[in-house]
C-alpha angles and dihedrals in degrees: 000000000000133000095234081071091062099029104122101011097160087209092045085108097045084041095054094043091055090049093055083043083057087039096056100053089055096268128148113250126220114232086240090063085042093055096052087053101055083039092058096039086048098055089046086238095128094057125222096292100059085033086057099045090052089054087045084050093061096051096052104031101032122203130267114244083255089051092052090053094051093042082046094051097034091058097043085050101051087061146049122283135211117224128208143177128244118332111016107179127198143170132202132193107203093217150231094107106130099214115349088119088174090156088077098059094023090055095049090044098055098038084054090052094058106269128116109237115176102181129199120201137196132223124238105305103158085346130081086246141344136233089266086055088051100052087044078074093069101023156350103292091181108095138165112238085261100057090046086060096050091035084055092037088056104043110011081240147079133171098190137150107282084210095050099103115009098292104161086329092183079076107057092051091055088050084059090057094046114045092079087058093050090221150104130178110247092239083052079058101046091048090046099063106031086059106056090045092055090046090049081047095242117168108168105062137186120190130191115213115174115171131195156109093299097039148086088258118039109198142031091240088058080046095059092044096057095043087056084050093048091046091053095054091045085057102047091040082051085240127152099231129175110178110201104216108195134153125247139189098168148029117268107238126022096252114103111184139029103297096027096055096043089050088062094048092047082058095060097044091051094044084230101170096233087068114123109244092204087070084035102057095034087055094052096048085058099051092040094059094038090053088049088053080048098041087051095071098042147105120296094238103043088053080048096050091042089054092040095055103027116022098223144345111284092052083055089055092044097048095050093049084046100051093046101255094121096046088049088044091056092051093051083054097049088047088048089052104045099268134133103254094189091082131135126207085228085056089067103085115180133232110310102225105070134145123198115234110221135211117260094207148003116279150103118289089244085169151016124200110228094181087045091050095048083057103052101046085052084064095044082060108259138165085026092048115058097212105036120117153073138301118211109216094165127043131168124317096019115146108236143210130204108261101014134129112280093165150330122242113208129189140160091234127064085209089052083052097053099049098035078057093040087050097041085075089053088044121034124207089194144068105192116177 
């Protein structure tokens, strides 16, 4: 089924408004009434309110796996694709995360090691910026279809705006009526992604899928869920899949916001001795696991090579982020972009006006926040300002004195400042017993 079947259908509307009437009362849907719905979304014909109560119909009713395949195609189908030959990798975080901005090491790694990732990434969506508002840091991430190709062709990479030019474009309107609320239903996730990769012609994908208290999905049973899910699509899309379920309770890295969080990845990319190793080793894990998916369809000698001189895996993606490759491999992907290559992690300051928040008693860190802290760095002025953010300078475990630095809040704005530390009291990022 195509969308040039469907394409000025004088009753589509009629049509798509009928389809979130059935939604909403708990019906299947068919995927010719889905289609109308992403077509018109996509179209921006159905206007924010009946956009609103289709994405509201999703989190309470939820989809059938048959639903989520036709929500999945129909999205891909109403925009434009990206097609690729032979082996196309990928890797997606689902989010809600502050901080852990493992793409920017993962893409560079794995286009080093031989594989072609283009990688589309999204903007903040529930958390204080995105991967897309990260790479905006180094370089343009908004491109036409043609300059993807000859970015890809260049470098074997890209990290570029998922929303830049009519990739599953029904998405990135419900992400616009979502975003107040600071929610989305985890089969809306799961939709979401799969549909961009399959639109960007991935067909080797890592997901990472971390679940608890603080995070988009709670518990390990939900996890598990969403990876069969996740598997199912995979399967009917003829895609090689391998969701990583893990628990978290904190970012990894201490950076919270744009600046703040590539200048942690730069770290690691540069092997500067202050990196964090948390974000290192998390990052690693990731491209390790995607290049084995990879590995796996390739050639003999190159799996026999890989094993010869590595061992694994996991000893190929830390020895490329070790010797420098994937550094040198970045840079090639900033300069491809229109960005300056010659930058330096030490060279991303981040906002000028900060104040430090300071422990009100001795005690362990048993606890951080991670919704208190997205809220805090909104009204410190991230995603929109570059630098602002927070600094963690504490994390879970530390040992703390009376008096002494937790983190650092950042902004632009010395009015931003000012209300984000006024609210922290209201909000804690901490739990010190």
């Amino acid at each position: 089924m195509t969308t040039k079947s469907f394409d000025h259908n004088e009753g589509e509307e009629q049509r798509a408004i009928n389809a979130i009437r059935r939604k909403l009362i708990g019906k299947k849907l068919t995927y010719r009434e889905i289609f109308s719905i992403m077509d018109q979304i996509a179209k921006q014909r159905l206007g924010d309110v009946l956009t609103t109560y289709f994405a509201a119909s999703g989190y309470s009713k939820g989809f059938t796996k048959e639903e989520l395949y036709y929500l999945t195609k129909a999205m891909v189908e109403t925009g434009e694709k990206l097609h690729f030959k032979g082996i196309v990798a990928d890797k997606h975080s689902i989010g809600g995360v502050p901080g852990t901005r493992t793409t920017l090491i993962v893409v560079p790694i794995v286009a080093a090691a031989g594989f072609i990732i283009p990688k589309s990434s999204s903007r903040a969506i529930t958390t204080p910026d995105g991967t897309a508002d990260d790479m905006e840091v180094l370089s343009p991430v908004t491109f036409s279809k043609d300059e993807i190709y000859k970015i890809v062709k260049k470098t074997n990479a890209c990290i570029v705006w998922g929303g830049s030019f009519n990739i599953a474009p029904a998405d990135d309107v419900l992400i616009q009526v979502e975003k107040p609320l600071f929610f989305e239903s985890y089969d809306k996730i799961l939709v979401s992604i799969m549909a961009k990769k399959i639109a960007f012609g991935s067909n080797h994908v890592v997901i990472d899928l971390p679940y608890g208290n603080m995070v988009k999905v709670r518990t390990l049973k939900d996890a598990e869920i969403l990876k069969e899910k996740f598997e199912y699509l995979a399967k009917r899309f003829n895609i090689k899949i391998r969701p990583l379920v893990h628990r978290t309770d904190e970012p990894a890295g201490k950076g919270i916001g744009p600046i703040l969080e590539t200048r942690e990845a730069l770290r690691v990319l540069e092997q500067k001795p202050n990196r964090p190793l948390d974000l290192e080793i998390r990052s690693i894990n990731l491209a390790a696991n995607l290049l084995d998916l990879c590995l796996k369809d390739s050639p003999k000698k190159l799996q026999e090579d890989i094993k010869k001189n590595f061992g694994n895996c996991f000893g190929w993606a830390t020895k490329i982020l070790q010797n420098g490759l994937a550094w040198k491999k970045m840079k090639e992907i900033i300069s491809a972009q229109g960005g300056k290559p010659n930058i330096d992690s030490e060279h991303l300051n981040p906002g000028k006006y900060s104040s430090k928040l300071k422990s009100s008693k001795n005690g362990v860190v048993r606890a951080l926040n991670s919704k208190n802290i997205t809220i805090i760095a909104k009204l410190l002025g991230a995603p929109q300002q570059k630098g602002a953010g927070i600094y963690l300078d504490m994390k879970i475990k530390d040992v703390v004195g009376k008096g002494e630095t937790i983190c650092t809040l950042y902004s632009e704005n010395v009015y931003n400042l000012k209300g984000a530390k006024k609210e922290a009291e209201q909000f804690p990022l901490y739990t010190i017993e």
